[in-house]
Each structure stands twice: as C-alpha cells, then as structure tokens.
N, C-alpha and C positions, 0 to 999 in steps of 0.2 A: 484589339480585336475588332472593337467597334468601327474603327475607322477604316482597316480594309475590308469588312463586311461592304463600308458606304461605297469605296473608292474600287471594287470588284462590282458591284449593282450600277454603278456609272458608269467602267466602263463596256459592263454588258449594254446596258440600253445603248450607245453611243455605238458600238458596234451592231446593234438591233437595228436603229435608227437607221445605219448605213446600207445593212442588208435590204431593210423592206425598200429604201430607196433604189435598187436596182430593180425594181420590178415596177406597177403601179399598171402593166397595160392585161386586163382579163384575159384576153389572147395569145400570150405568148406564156410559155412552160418553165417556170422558176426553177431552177435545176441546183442545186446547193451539193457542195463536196469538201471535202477536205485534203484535197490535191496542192497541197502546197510548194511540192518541188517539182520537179521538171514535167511529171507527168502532167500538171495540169496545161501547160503549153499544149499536149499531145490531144488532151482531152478538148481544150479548145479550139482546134484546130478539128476535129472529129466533129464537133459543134457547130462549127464555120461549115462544115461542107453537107452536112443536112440539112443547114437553114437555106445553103447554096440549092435544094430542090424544090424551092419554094413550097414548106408545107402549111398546113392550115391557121396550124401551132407551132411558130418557132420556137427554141430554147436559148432563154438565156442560162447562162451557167456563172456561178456566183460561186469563188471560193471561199472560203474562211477557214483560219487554222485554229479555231477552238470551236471545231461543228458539233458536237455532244453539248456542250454549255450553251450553245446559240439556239438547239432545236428545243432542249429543256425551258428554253428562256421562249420561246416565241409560242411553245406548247400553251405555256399558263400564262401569257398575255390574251390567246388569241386570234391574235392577227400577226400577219406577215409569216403565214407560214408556207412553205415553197413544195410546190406540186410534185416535187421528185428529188429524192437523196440518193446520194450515194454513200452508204455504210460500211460498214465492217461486219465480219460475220457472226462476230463475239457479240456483237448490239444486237441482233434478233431474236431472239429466245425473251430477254428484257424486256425489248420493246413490247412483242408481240403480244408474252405473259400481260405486261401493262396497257394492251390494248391501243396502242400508240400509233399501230401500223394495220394499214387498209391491205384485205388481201388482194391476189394480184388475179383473183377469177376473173375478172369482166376481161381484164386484157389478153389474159391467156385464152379464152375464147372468142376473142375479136383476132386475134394473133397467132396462128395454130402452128406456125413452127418456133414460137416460143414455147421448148415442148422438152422433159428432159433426153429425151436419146439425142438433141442438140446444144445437149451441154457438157463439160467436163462432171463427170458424178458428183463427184466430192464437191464442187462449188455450186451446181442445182439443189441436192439436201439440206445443206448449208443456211438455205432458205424455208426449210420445211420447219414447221409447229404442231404436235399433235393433229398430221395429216392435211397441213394447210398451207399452200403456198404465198407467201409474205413476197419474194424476193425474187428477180430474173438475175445471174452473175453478167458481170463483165469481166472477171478476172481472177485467177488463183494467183497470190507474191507471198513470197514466204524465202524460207534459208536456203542458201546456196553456199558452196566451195567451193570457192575457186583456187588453182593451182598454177604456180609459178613453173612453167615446162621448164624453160633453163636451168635452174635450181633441182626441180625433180631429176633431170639429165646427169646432172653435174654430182649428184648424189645416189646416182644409180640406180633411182625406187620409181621410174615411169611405170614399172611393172606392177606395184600398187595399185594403179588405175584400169587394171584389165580386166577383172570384174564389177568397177564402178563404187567399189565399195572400198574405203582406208579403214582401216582397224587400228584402234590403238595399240595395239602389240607392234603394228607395223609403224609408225608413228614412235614406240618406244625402240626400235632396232636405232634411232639415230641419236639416240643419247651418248652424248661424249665425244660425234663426231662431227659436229658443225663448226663452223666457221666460227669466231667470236665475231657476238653485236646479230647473226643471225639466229633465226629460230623455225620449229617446223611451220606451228600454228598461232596465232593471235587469237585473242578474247575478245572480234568482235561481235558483237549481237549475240553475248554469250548465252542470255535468258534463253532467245529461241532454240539454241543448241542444244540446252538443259532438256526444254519443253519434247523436243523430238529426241531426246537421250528417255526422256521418261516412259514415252511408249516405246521404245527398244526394251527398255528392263520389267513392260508389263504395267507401268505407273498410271496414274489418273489425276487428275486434279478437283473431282469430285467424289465427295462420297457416297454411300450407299442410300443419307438418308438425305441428298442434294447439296451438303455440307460442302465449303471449297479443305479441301485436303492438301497441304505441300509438307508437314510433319510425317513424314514417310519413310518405312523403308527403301522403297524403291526408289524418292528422293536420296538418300540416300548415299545410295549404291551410286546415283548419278553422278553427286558429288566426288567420289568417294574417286571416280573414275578418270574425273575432270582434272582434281586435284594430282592427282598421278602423271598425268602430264607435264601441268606445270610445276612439279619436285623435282618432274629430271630434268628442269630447266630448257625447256622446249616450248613453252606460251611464253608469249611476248609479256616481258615485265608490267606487275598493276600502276596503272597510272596512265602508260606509255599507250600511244597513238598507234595500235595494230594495225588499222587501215593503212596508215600513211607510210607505217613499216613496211607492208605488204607492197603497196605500190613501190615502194623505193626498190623493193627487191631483196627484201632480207628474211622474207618469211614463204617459205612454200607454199600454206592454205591461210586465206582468210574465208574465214564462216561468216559471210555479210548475207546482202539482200539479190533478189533476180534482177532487183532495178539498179545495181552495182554494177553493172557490166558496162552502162555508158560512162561512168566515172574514171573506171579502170582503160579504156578503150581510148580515153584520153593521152593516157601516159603511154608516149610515142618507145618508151624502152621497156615495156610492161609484154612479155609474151606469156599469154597466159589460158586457160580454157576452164571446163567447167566442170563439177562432177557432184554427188551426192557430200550431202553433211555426214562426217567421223562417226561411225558406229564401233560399238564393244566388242561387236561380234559380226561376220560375214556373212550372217544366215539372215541378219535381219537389220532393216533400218529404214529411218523416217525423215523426210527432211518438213520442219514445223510452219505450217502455212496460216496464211486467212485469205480470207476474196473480199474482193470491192460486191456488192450488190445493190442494185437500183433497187428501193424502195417507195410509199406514200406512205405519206404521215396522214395520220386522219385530220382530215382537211373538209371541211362542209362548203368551205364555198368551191371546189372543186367540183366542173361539171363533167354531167356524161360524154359531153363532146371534148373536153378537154382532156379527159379518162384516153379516151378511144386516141386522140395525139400524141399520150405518154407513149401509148403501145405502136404507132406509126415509129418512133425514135428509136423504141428498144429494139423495133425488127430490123432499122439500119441498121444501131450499133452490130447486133448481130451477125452482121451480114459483111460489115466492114470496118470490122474494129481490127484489122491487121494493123491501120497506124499504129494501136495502143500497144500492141509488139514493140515498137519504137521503141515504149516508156520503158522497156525491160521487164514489162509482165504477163505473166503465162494466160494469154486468152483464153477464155471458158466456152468460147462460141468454136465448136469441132469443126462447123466448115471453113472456120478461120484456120484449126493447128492443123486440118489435112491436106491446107492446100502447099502444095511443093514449097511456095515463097516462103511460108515460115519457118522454113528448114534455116533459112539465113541467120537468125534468128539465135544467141545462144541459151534462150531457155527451152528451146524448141528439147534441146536435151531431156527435161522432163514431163514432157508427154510422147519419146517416144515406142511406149510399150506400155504395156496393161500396169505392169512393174514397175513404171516408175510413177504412173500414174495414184497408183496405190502406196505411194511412198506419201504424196502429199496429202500431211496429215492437220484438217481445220477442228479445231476445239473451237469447241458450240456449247460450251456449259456458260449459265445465265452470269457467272461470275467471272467469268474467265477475266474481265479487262481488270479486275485487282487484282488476279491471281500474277499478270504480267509485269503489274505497277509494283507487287510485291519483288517478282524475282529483280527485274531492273534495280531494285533499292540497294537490292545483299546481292546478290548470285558472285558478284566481281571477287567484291573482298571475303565469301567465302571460300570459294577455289581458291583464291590466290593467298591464303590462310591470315588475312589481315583479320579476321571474324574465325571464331571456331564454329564446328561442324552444328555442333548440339545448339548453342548459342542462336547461331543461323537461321537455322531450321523451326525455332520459336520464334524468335523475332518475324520469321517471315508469315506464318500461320498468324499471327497476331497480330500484324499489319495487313493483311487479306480481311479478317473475322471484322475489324474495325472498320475495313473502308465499306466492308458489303454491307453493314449497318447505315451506315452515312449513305450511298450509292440507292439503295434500298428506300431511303425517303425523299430523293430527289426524284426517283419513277414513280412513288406514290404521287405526289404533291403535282405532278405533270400529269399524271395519271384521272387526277383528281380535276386536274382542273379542265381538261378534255372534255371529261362526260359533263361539266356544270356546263359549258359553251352548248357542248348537244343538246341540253333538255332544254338551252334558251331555245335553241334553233327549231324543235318541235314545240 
C-alpha cells in the first residue's frame, strides 16, 4: 500500500509539474479540461479562433485525463492553479459546498448576455448553489439511442418511432423472432440507462436526509425491468462488445453517448438515426444527462483584469460554440441550437421542443460521481444475472457510503488547504 501511496504522489507531482509548465505568462487564461477525446480537438480549435481576435488575454487550453486529482492536487499545493475549468455538473454542489469555486457575479455583470434565458435551463441551474451562480454551460451530453433503420425496416417496428418513445413491451413483441447472433438492444452505457430509468419509475439517488440512496425500491423496479429484457434474450450478451455489435449491424438500439454519432457516422454501412432512451411506459421518459460548465477555482493570484478576459471568452464561446456541435454535444448557448445550421446537427433532436428538452435529465446531488462509480461497478452483471438482485443492490449502496467517506476528506483537506493560502494572502 505504501508504495503505491509513493508511486500515485510521483506521478501526481510529475504530471503537476507538466501542467504548471504550460502556463508561466500572467497574461494569458490557463484553461484546464478534461477533453480527452475527440472533443478536445473541437475545443482547441474553438481556442485557436478566439486567440485568432487578438484579445487582451488569450487562452491557453491544457487537457488532462485525471482533472479532479490534478485540481485536488494543485488546490493544497497552491500554486499552479489554472484561471478557468471546465467541469462536470456533478462537481458543483462539492466544490461549491467546499468553497473551492469563485462565483461567477463580476462576470456576469461585466457580461449581460451571459444571462439564463440564453441558456438551455437544465444546464444554467446546473450551476446554481443555494441561489448563487458558480458556473456559465457550454454543453448538455448525456444518453442517446440510436437506431439501426434497416433492421427496424426489416423487422417491421419503424412504427415504434412515431412518438419518439420505445417501450419495452414494444421491444418484448420481438422475442423469438430475431435472427440468430442479432439482438434488439445492447448494454451500452447501461448505468446511464439505469439513472434515466430511475426518474421514469419516480427514483432518486438521494435521500430525504442528503444520504446517497440506490438500496431502493424503485432501484428496483429498474432492475427488475432491464433484466426482462435481457431473459428474453434481446441484450446483447455480458461480456460481449454492444457498441461494435451495434455498428456491425446486428443490434437495432444502442444506448451510447450524443458524442457517438461521429463514431457511428464513420461506418460507411451503418444507416442509422436518433431518438429517446427505452422507457417502461409512453407517458413518460428521461434521457440521463450532465453539462461541461466553465468554472474558477479560488485562485488569489487571479486578477480583476484577468476576471473580466475570462468573461470576453465565455461571451465568444457563447456566441459561437456551433463548432462544439461538431463534438456531438448538445449546445447550451440557444442562439447557437436556434439557429437553422444546427438543425444539421443529430443531437439537434433534443432540443427540438419544450419536451424533449425537459427530458434531459442532470443530477446535481453532492454525491452523485460515487453514486455512478457504484452503478458502473454492478449495474452489468446485475441485469445480466451474473450478481443477484438483493446482493447487488447492497453491494452497491456500500460502495457509494464508502467512497463518499473517502471522497469527503479529499474536499475537506483541499478545502482546508485554500483557506490556509487565503489567510497567508491577507
């Protein structure tokens, strides 16, 4: 234990060391993200063509794929900590509680169409704290389904699709009659599936007295639902590659990401389109989201003028973040999803009505990123009965209670060590 304690502390600093050496000039906007795949091209390129306006304060933009461990790490150093994140929606409530994040007043009134009626809703709140705004979005990404037309065709359920919503009863009509080696749906990104099945059936992941809850009935009911699927042998086998089945053409829906559609759009024999995540019922359904949001980290050596260039950048992105369309995710800037061009677009699908808007559903409980580390762990080999129900369903609440202990003293300790840098600084 001792020695990857050392050998996790070495290669944090070593990757510390890297970070703060992208930066070093007071002048320019340290921008940190965790864009690891394709979008962060999109994003750099978005990058490129702001600094192309020559402003006062360029940005650099600095990825890294372990950005929670790096901010934790540069928190209680001190130093090297970067003028502008980009988060996840699930990290603000934590932060915010731990005091970790600068709110975003000076900018929004040096910036008055950084304003919510020029947001998507769900991804402006998203950023709200006990009435205070932390966060500007750039993005709603969350579940999608996508559908194999040929297959739906050939199977005679396009018809399925005319109110945007599959039911699993309609998804159970094809038991018995598929092809061998095909299936209706795969298991991927099944957690999020779960997560938007939960508020279908009424579920929460919190409890009454802030407790994270997944020992549920309506857990449950989820399962109970998922599992029914795949008994009549209609999910793609556990183990087994459902993406790659999907693309191949042997599965009618796969439940991936909105940023899947450059992947799939790849495969030159893939005819395929888009539609809501499988609900229980037609009356109601959710597809399970989060957003990117620009944030500050409390940062004292961050100046007013350097304040005021953060909020120059947000009001570009705003303004022309249709590239980040590109990345396959749902822009949060409304003059961006109203103007005709994003109709191109196939996430454009959900923002095109009140209705589907309100489908996209972001959990903002303080816990939520163990509540996801939990389902990711079981969710699979529950549904797919490698794990029993009851079994499951403990194991999973007991691995959430234990990490939000652990998770719990790593914002204390970052928390802690903020305010001791502040009272130097005064």
């Amino acid at each position: 234990m001792k020695k990857k304690s050392i050998a996790f502390l070495a290669s944090a600093l070593v990757t510390l060391v890297l970070l703060a050496g992208c930066g070093g000039d007071e002048n320019t906007i340290q921008f940190w993200t965790p864009l690891t795949g394709e979008d962060g091209a999109y994003m750099d390129q978005l990058v490129s063509d702001y600094n192309d306006t020559d402003p006062e304060f360029p940005v650099n933009h600095v990825i890294t794929s372990d950005l929670y461990t790096q901010i934790y790490t540069v928190l209680q150093s001190g130093s090297g900590i970067p003028d502008l994140t980009l988060i996840h929606a699930d990290r603000v409530p934590s932060f915010a509680n731990n005091e970790l994040l600068v709110p975003m007043d000076n900018i929004l009134s040096q910036q008055p169409e950084l304003n919510e009626d020029n947001f998507l809703e769900e991804a402006w709140t998203a950023g709200i704290i006990d009435g205070t705004q932390y966060t500007v979005p750039l993005d709603i990404h969350g579940s999608a389904m996508y559908y194999n037309i040929d297959l739906m065709e050939e199977y005679g359920v396009t018809h399925w699709l005319d109110d945007d919503i599959v039911t699993i009863d309609e998804m159970l009509e094809l038991e018995g009659q598929l092809e061998e080696g095909q299936y209706v749906v795969n298991d991927a990104l099944l957690s999020w599936v779960a997560l938007g099945q939960l508020q279908n059936f009424g579920g929460d992941v919190e409890g009454p007295d802030g407790e994270p809850t997944i020992n549920t009935p309506e857990m449950r009911q989820v399962i109970d639902s998922l599992r029914q699927i795949n008994e009549a042998g209609l999910m793609t086998p556990f183990g087994e590659d459902g993406y790659l089945m999907f693309q191949s053409g042997n599965v009618l829906f796969s439940t991936d990401g909105t940023w899947s559609r450059l992947a799939h759009a790849q495969v030159e024999s893939l005819n395929f389109g888009i539609t809501n995540v499988y609900s229980h019922s037609a009356d109601i359904f959710h597809n399970r989201s989060s957003a990117h949001l620009f944030s500050m980290l409390r940062n004292e050596d961050r100046t007013p003028e350097k304040e005021e260039g953060i909020g120059e950048f947000l009001e570009y992105i705003r303004e022309h973040s249709i590239e980040w369309a590109e990345a396959g995710q749902i822009v949060a800037s409304r003059e961006v999803i109203e103007d005709p061009d994003y109709d191109q677009f196939m996430q454009s699908f959900y923002t095109k009505d009140e209705r589907q808007e309100e489908s996209l559903h972001i959990y903002t409980y303080e816990h939520y990123p163990y509540v996801v580390d939990a389902m990711d762990s079981f969710i699979a080999d529950i549904v797919h009965g490698e794990m029993g129900i009851e079994e499951g369903l403990e194991e999973m609440q007991r691995f959430v209670e234990d990490r939000v202990d652990q998770g719990n003293q790593e914002l204390e300790d970052a928390a802690d060590a903020v305010e001791d840098f502040a009272d130097d600084v005064d």
